[in-house]
C-alpha positions in Angstrom: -12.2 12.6 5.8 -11.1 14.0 2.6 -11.4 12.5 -0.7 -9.8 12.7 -4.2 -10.1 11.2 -7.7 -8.5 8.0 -8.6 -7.4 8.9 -12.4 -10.0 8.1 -14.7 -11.7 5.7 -12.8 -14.5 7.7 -11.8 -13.7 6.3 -7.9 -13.1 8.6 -5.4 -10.7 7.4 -2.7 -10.5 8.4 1.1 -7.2 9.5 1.6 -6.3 7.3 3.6 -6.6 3.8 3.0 -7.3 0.9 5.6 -4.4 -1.6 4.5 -4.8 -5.3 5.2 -1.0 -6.5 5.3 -1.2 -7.0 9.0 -4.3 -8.5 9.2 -3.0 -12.5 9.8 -1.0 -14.8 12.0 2.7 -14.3 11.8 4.4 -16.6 9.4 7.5 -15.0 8.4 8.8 -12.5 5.8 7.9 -9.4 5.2 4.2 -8.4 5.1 3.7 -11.3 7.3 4.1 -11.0 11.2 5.9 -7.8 11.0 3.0 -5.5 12.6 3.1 -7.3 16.5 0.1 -9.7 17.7 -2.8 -10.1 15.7 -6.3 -10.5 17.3 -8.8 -11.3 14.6 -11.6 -9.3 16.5 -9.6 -6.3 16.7 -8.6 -6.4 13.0 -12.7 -6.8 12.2 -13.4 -4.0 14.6 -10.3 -1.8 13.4 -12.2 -2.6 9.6 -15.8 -0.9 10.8 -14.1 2.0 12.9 -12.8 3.0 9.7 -15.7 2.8 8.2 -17.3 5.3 10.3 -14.7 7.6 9.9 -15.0 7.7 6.3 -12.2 5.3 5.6 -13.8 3.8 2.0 -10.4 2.2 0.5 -9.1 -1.3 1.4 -6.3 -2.9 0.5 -5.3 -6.3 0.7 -3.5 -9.1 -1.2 -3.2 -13.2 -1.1 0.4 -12.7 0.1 -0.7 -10.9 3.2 -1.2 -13.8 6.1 -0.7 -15.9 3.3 -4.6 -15.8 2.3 -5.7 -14.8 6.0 -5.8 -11.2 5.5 -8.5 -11.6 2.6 -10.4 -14.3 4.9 -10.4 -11.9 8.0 -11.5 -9.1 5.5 -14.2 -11.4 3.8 -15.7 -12.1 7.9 -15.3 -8.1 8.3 -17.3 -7.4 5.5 -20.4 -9.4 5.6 -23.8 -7.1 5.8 -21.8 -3.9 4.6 -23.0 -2.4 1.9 -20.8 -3.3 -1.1 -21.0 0.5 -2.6 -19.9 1.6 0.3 -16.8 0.2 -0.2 -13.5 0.2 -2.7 -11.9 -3.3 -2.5 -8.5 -3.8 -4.1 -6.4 -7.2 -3.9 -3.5 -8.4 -5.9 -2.5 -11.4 -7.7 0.9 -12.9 -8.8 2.7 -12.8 -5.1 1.6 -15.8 -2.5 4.4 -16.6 -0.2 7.7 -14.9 0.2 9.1 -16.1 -2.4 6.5 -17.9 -4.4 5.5 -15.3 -7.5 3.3 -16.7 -10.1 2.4 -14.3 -13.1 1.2 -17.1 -15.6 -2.4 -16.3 -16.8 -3.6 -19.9 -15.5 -2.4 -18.7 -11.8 -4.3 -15.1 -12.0 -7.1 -16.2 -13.3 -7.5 -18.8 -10.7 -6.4 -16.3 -8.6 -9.3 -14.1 -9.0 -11.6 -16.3 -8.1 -9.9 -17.6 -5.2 -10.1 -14.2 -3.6 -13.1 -13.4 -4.6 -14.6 -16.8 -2.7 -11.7 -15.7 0.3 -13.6 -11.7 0.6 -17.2 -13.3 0.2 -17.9 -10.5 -3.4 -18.4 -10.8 -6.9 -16.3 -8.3 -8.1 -12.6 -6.5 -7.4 -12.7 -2.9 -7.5 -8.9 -2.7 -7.6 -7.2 -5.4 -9.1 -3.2 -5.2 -9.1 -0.2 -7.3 -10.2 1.6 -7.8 -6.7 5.8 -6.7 -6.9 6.0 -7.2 -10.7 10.2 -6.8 -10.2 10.1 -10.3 -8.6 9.5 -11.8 -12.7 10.0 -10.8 -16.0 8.5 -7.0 -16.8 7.7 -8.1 -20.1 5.4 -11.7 -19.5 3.6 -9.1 -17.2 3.0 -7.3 -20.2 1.9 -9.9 -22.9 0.5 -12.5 -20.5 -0.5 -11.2 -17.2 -2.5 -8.1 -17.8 -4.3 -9.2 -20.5 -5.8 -12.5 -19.0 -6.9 -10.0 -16.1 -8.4 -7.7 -18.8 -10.8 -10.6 -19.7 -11.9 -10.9 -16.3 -12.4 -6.9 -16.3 -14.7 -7.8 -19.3 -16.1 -10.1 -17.7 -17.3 -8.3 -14.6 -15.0 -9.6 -11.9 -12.8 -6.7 -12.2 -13.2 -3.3 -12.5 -9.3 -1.3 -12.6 -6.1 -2.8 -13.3 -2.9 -2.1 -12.2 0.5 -2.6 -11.1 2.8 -2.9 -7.6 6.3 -2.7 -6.5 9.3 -1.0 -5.0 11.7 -0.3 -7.9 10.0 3.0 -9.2 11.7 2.5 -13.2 9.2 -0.5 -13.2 5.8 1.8 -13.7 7.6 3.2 -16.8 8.6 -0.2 -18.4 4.9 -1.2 -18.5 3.2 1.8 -19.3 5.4 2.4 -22.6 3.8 -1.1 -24.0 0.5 -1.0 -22.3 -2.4 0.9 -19.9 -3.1 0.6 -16.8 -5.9 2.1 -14.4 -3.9 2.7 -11.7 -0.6 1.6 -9.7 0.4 1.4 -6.0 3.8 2.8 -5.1 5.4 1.7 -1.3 7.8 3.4 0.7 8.6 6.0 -2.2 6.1 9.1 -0.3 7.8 9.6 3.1 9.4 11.8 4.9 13.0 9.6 4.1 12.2 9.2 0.8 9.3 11.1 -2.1 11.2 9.7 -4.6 7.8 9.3 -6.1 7.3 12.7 -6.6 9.6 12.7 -9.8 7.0 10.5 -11.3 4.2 11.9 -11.0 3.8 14.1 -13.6 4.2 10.7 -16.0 1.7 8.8 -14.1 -0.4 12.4 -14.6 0.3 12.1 -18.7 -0.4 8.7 -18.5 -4.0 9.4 -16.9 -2.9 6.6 -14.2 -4.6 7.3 -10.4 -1.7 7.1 -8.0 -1.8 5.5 -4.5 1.2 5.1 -2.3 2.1 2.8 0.6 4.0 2.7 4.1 4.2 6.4 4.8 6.0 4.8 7.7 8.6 3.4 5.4 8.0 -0.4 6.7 8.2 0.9 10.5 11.7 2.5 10.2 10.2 5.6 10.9 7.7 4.1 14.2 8.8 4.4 17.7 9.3 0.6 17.6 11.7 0.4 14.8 11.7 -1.6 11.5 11.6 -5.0 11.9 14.9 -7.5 11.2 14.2 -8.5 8.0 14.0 -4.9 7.0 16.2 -4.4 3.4 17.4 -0.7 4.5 20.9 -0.1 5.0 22.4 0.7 8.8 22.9 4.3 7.5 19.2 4.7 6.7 17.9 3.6 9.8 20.3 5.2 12.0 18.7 8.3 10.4 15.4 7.1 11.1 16.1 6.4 14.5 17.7 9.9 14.6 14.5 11.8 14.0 12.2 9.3 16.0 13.9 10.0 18.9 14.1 14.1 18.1 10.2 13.8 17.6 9.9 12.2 21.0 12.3 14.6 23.0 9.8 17.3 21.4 6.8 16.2 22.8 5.4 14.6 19.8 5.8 11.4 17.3 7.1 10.9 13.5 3.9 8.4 12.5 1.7 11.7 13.3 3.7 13.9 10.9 4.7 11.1 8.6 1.2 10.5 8.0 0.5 14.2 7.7 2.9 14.7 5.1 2.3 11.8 3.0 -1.1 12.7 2.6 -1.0 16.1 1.9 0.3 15.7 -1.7 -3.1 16.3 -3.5 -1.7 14.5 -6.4 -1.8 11.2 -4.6 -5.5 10.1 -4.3 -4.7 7.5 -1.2 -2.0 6.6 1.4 -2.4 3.3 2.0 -1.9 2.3 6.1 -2.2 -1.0 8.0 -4.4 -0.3 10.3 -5.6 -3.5 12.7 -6.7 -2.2 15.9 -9.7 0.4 16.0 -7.2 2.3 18.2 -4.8 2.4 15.7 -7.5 4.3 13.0 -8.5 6.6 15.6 -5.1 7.9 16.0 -4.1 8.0 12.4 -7.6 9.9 11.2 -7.1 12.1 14.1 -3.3 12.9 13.2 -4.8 13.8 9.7 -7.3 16.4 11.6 -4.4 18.5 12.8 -2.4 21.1 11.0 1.1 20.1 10.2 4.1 21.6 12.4 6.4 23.1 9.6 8.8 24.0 12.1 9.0 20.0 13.2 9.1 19.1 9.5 11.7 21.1 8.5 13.3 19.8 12.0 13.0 16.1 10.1 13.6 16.8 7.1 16.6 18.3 8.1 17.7 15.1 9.9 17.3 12.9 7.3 18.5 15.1 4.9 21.4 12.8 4.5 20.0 9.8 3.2 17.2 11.7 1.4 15.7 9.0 -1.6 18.1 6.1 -0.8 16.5 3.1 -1.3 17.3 -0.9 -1.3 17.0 -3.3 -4.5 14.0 -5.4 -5.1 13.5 -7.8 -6.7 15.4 -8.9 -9.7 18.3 -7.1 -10.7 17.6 -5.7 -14.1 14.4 -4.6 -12.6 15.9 -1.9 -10.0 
């Protein structure tokens, strides 16, 4: 396993990160039951396989299972050593459309997850799809009643989600953060992200991005129906699934490849919640990338090369 800074934080990250999205019982919505069956033994197994690969980055959120995820993580984690370990969670998203960024529901927030993951402290503390409510109360209200729990002890880094990439830049010319988590922006469809990066860099913000798969529109299986991309976007990705398969091979093994090999980005964040599932991603990271099957895809989806979907509210994409 390889691993890289995470800005000024002094952590150092796994590259790949063990996300906990799919870790609870389907209840609808995005983030929730999109990812098949869940077994709760699996998920706690898929957790410790992980481990032993060198997997040292989880991430989770009360969203994800609507508070199961952080539960099942909580069970996973009992007896680990906690420096083993980075755990980051988010606050401010707790249904599929219930978004709460008032400093009473953080702070509250905190602690709730904190009882929910069985620790005393968040490594990674993050304000979950910010472009759901207004930029700016994130700015004067959220952030800095989470800054008291930082100086407090219950927090150690602080920092920002979502999908509309113009959102990182309308908080970080009013304020700091530690760090922020980008989603389906570093992918073979889309490294929109990329643009960004030397901004985050000046900003001295570590950089983690999310769903190298693109929410499963680039997996054999296809994204689920909820998912927000146009028909022409996934007729692409279905395009270079199926060129990957008449070749012998799959787009999650060189999607993961290539979204990890930006050295820039200090973690790809994957849900992961079968041990089989790690195995084959860490192993996928242990081969060499086929450039002649990259430039294959990238030729592919060439056409719909960083489109994206809104999120969120309007003024905010």
């Amino acid at each position: 396993m390889q691993y890289r800074k995470l800005g000024n934080t002094g952590l150092e990250v796994s590259i790949l990160g063990f996300g906990g999205a799919p870790l609870g019982s389907p209840v609808g919505g995005p983030a929730n039951g999109a990812y098949g069956d869940f077994d709760e033994a699996s998920a706690i197994k898929a957790l410790h396989r992980a481990f032993d690969l060198g997997v040292n980055f989880i991430d989770t959120s009360p969203y994800y299972g609507i508070t199961e995820s952080e539960k099942v993580l909580g069970k996973a984690l009992k007896g680990i050593n906690r420096d083993s370990y980075i755990m980051a969670t988010k606050v401010g998203r707790y249904g599929f459309d219930d978004f709460d960024f008032s400093a009473e529901r953080v702070t509250k927030s905190v602690d709730e997850s904190l009882a929910r993951l069985g620790l005393n402290h968040i490594d990674v503390l993050q304000v979950h799809d910010i472009e759901f409510g207004n930029v700016q109360q994130v700015i004067d209200e959220t952030l800095p009643a989470l800054r008291k729990l930082q100086q407090e002890g219950k927090v150690r880094f602080l920092g920002v989600t979502g999908l509309p990439l113009k959102i990182y830049k309308m908080v970080l010319e009013q304020t700091n953060l530690d760090v922020m988590l980008s989603y389906c922006h570093y992918s073979l469809n889309d490294n929109s992200l990329g643009t960004l990066i030397p901004y985050l860099q000046d900003k001295e913000v570590g950089i983690i991005s999310a769903s190298p798969l693109s929410m499963a529109l680039l997996s054999e299986g296809g994204p689920p129906d909820w998912h927000p991309a146009s028909e022409e976007i996934k007729a692409a990705a279905s395009k270079a699934v199926h060129y990957c398969l008449d070749n012998g091979t799959n787009l999650r093994q060189l999607a993961l490849q290539y979204s990890t090999s930006n050295p820039d980005i200090s973690c790809t964040v994957v849900g992961m919640q079968r041990p089989e599932f790690v195995e084959s991603n860490i192993a996928a990271l242990e081969q060499p990338i086929d450039t002649d099957l990259l430039k294959a895809v990238q030729d592919i989806l060439a056409p719909i090369h960083n489109q994206t979907w809104p999120s969120g509210l309007a003024e905010n994409n």
